[in-house]
C-alpha angles and dihedrals in degrees: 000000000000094000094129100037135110104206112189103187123202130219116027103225101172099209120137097243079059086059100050087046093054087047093059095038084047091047094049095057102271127132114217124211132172101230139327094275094070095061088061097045084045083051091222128134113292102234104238100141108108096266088071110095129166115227112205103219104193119046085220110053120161119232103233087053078051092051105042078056106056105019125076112220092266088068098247115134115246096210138055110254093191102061094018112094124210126217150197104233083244098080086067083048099052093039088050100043091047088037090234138097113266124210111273086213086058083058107040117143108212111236111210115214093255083069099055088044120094122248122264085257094061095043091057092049091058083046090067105049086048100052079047095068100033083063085054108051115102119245105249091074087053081108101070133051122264101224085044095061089041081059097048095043082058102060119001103049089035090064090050094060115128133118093324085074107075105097100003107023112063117117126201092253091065083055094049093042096061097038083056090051086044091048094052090045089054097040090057082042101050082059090072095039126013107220088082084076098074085047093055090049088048089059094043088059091049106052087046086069094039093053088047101052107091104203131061104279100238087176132009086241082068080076108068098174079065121098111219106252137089096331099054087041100053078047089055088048097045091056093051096045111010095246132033123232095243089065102044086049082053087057103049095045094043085051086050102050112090090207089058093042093057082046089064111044092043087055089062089071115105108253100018117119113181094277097053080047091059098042078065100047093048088050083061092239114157108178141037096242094055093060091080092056095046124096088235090062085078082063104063131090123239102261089058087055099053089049092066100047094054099031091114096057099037090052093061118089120255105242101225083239087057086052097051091057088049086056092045094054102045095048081054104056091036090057092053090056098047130354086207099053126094148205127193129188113228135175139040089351095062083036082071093240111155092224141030142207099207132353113253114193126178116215116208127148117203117269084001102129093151118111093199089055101048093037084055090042088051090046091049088050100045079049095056096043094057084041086060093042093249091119123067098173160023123229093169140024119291109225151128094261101050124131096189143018120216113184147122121269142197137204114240109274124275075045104142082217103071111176145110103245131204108243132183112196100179113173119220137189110262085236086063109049096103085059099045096047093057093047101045092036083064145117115213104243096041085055100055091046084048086049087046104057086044085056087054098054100046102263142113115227118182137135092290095055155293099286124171117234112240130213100252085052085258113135120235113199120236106167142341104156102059120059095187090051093054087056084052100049086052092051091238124133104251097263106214118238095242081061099054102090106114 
C-alpha cells in the first residue's frame, strides 16, 4: 500500500512500539527517513516529488526537534511546504488498519509559525553575513536601504540585462540560474552512474552560499564559505561571460544522449520525478503512448496517469486570452454560488506574462477567517464546476475538508481553445490575503529573496504573514492583510506584480 511513499518521520522515539510500526511501514512499501538532513549527508536524492510526506510521531513535538529535522544549519527549509503534506502518525494508522489510503487533508498536523522559523543559531548565522556586508558597503550607499538594493538588484536591473551584461552586468540570478539547471542535469545523470552524486551535492552547496550572499558577487573570493577550485572558477567565468564552457559542453552532450533525452521528455508528465523516468527508461519504454500497454503502468498513481493521458494538452502553453475565459467562467460560477465569494487569478498570468503553464486562483470571501467555511465553499465550488462540465479531472481528493483543488479543466465546447488544462484553486483566510498574494503571485525566485531579507531583519515572512522572531523563538504577528504594509515593514519599495519576473 506505501509502495510509492517517502515517509520522513520526526521525531526518532526508539520504543519498541516505534520498531514494530517501521517494520510494517517498511513491509508495506514505504522508505523511512529521520528527517530531511540525512538524505544530504547520505548524499541521496532529497524526496520532493508528491509521494513524500512527513509524519509527525509524537502530538507534542517540540519546534526546535521539527526544526533540526527539516532545516540545514543555514536556516533554509529542506522540503516543500507547499506540495509536502504533514501529518499526524495516525493517518498511517487509519489507512493500515482499514486497508486503504486515507486523505492526507483529514491528518494534517497544524504547524505553528515557530515551526517553520530558524533557530536562534541559524539567525544568528544570517546576522552575521549580514553585519559582514554591511561592514563592507562604501559609504556613498549609505543613503538607501540594504535590503532595499538586494531587492532591486533582483528585479530591476535583472530585467535590463543585454549586451551591456557581460562583464558588469551579471547579476547573481544569472549565476543561480544556471547552478539550479547543473544540479538537475546532474541529478538525471547521477541515475545512470552514481559519481554524479558527490557533484550534485557540490552545487547544492554552492548555490546555498550564492543565495545567502546579500550584494551583487563581483568576484568567487566574495564567498568566503567557498574552497578555490571548479566551482569558484565556472563563477568567475560566468561573471565575465554570463556562462562557463563546462556548462554549455554539458548541454550539448546531455542533448545528444538518447538516455537523457528520454529523461526529458518523461520528466514533462505530470507526476514523473527522475526516478519514476527511469523506471520508464529501464523498462525499455521509448515512447509516452507505450506506457499504457506496459506492466509498469499498473504501477503508477493516479496523478501519473493522468499525466499521460493529457501530456499532450498540459504540455501546451496557456495563451493569456485563453486565460482570461478560464477567469470569466470561474468568477461566474463563483458568483452563483455566493455573491460574497471570490476568486482571484494569480501567477504567472497577473505577473503580465503572455502565457501560462497552469492556471493558479486564490478563493477568499470578505470577513470569511474560518478554515471549515472556505474549505466547504471550495468544495461546493469544485462540485459545481464538474457539475457544468469546466472541470475534466481530478488531481486531488474532492471533499469537504479540502484546502486546495489541483485538476484539469476544459473550456465549454465550440471553445476555439480546446484543451484539458492544468488548474490550481487553493482557499485562504480573508486576514491573510496580503501574505498569500505575495507568496502565490510569485514567482518562485522573487519569493525566496523576499523570504530572505525578511530572514535578515529578524522576521518570518510566509503565506500566512509578516511575524517578528522573538527572542524566546515565539512569532509575533505584524501584518497579514495588507500586502503593501508588509513591503513597508521590510523596508523594501512595493515591487508591482508585472515586475516580478526574476
Amino acid at each position: 500500500m506505501l509502495k510509492h511513499f517517502n515517509l520522513v518521520v520526526i521525531p526518532r522515539l526508539n520504543s519498541r512500539l516505534e520498531n514494530t510500526r517501521l517494520d510494517l511501514w517498511k513491509a508495506n512499501g514505504a522508505k523511512v527517513w529521520f528527517g530531511f538532513q540525512s538524505l544530504y549527508a547520505s548524499k541521496k536524492d532529497l524526496p520532493t516529488n508528491s509521494k513524500t510526506i512527513v509524519v509527525i510521531n509524537d502530538p507534542k513535538l517540540k519546534p526546535s526537534v521539527f526544526r533540526k529535522a527539516t532545516f540545514d544549519q543555514d536556516g533554509n527549509c529542506l522540503f516543500d511546504q507547499k506540495t509536502t503534506p504533514v501529518v499526524s502518525v495516525d493517518w498511517l494508522i487509519s489507512s493500515l488498519k482499514s486497508d486503504q489510503l486515507k486523505p492526507t487533508d483529514e491528518f494534517k498536523f497544524e504547524l505553528r509559525p515557530s515551526f517553520l522559523q530558524p533557530s536562534k543559531k541559524q539567525l544568528k548565522n544570517v546576522s552575521n553575513l549580514k553585519r559582514k556586508a554591511e561592514d563592507d558597503d562604501n559609504d556613498d550607499v549609505s543613503s538607501i536601504s540594504k535590503t532595499e538594493r538586494l531587492a532591486k538588484r533582483l528585479t530591476v536591473n535583472n530585467r535590463s540585462q543585454g549586451s551591456d551584461r557581460v562583464g558588469k552586468g551579471t547579476t547573481n540570478i544569472e549565476i543561480i540560474k544556471i547552478f539550479e539547471d547543473l544540479i538537475q542535469i546532474y541529478e538525471s545523470l547521477q541515475l545512470f552512474d552514481n559519481k554524479n552524486a558527490f557533484k550534485v551535492n557540490n552545487y547544492r552547496l554552492a548555490l546555498k552560499a550564492i543565495e545567502r550572499y546579500n550584494k551583487p558577487i563581483k568576484s568567487s573570493t566574495d564567498l568566503k564559505s567557498l574552497s578555490k577550485g571548479s566551482i569558484t572558477s565556472h563563477i568567475d567565468e560566468i561573471i565575465k561571460t554570463g556562462t562557463f564552457e563546462k556548462y554549455e559542453i554539458l548541454k550539448k552532450q546531455t542533448s545528444k544522449n538518447e538516455m537523457m533525452n528520454l529523461m526529458t521528455k518523461f520528466n514533462k508528465i505530470h507526476g514523473f520525478s527522475n526516478k519514476s523516468s527511469y523506471k520508464l527508461i529501464k523498462a525499455g519504454i521509448t515512447k509516452i503512448e507505450d506506457i499504457s500497454f506496459n506492466e509498469i503502468y499498473s504501477s503508477l498513481n493516479k496523478q501519473q496517469k493522468l499525466g499521460i493521458k493529457y501530456y499532450e494538452d498540459w504540455l501546451k502553453k496557456i495563451p493569456r486570452a485563453e486565460v482570461s475565459q478560464h477567469v470569466d467562467l470561474i468568477t461566474n460560477e463563483a458568483r452563483k454560488l455566493d455573491p460574497n465569494l471570490k476568486v482571484d487569478i494569480m501567477g504567472s498570468y497577473l505577473r503580465g506574462n503572455s502565457t501560462c503553464g497552469d492556471i493558479d486562483f486564490m478563493l477568499y470571501k470578505e470577513n470569511l477567517d474560518d478554515p471549515a467555511e472556505l474549505h466547504d465553499l471550495l468544495y461546493k465550488l469544485v462540485r459545481q464546476l464538474i457539475q457544468v462540465g469546466y472541470i475534466e479531472c481530478e488531481l486531488n481528493e474532492v471533499s469537504p475538508t479540502m484546502h486546495k483543488f489541483n485538476g484539469g479543466s476544459r473550456l465549454p465546447p465550440g471553445d476555439s481553445y480546446n484543451y484539458c488544462r492544468r488548474i490550481d484553486i487553493i482557499s485562504v483566510p480573508y486576514k491573510e490575503l496580503g501574505a498569500a498574494r505575495i507568496y502565490f503571485v510569485g514567482n518562485d525566485i522573487f519569493n525566496r529573496t523576499i523570504r530572505l531579507l525578511a530572514s535578515m531583519k529578524g522576521y518570518h515572512l510566509s503565506d500566512k504573514g509578516l511575524f517578528k522572531v522573538n527572542a524566546d523563538e515565539s512569532h509575533t504577528l505584524l501584518e497579514s492583510f495588507d500586502e503593501r504594509k508588509i513591503f513597508q515593514l521590510l523596508e523594501v519599495e512595493f515591487v508591482e506584480y508585472s515586475n516580478r519576473n526574476i
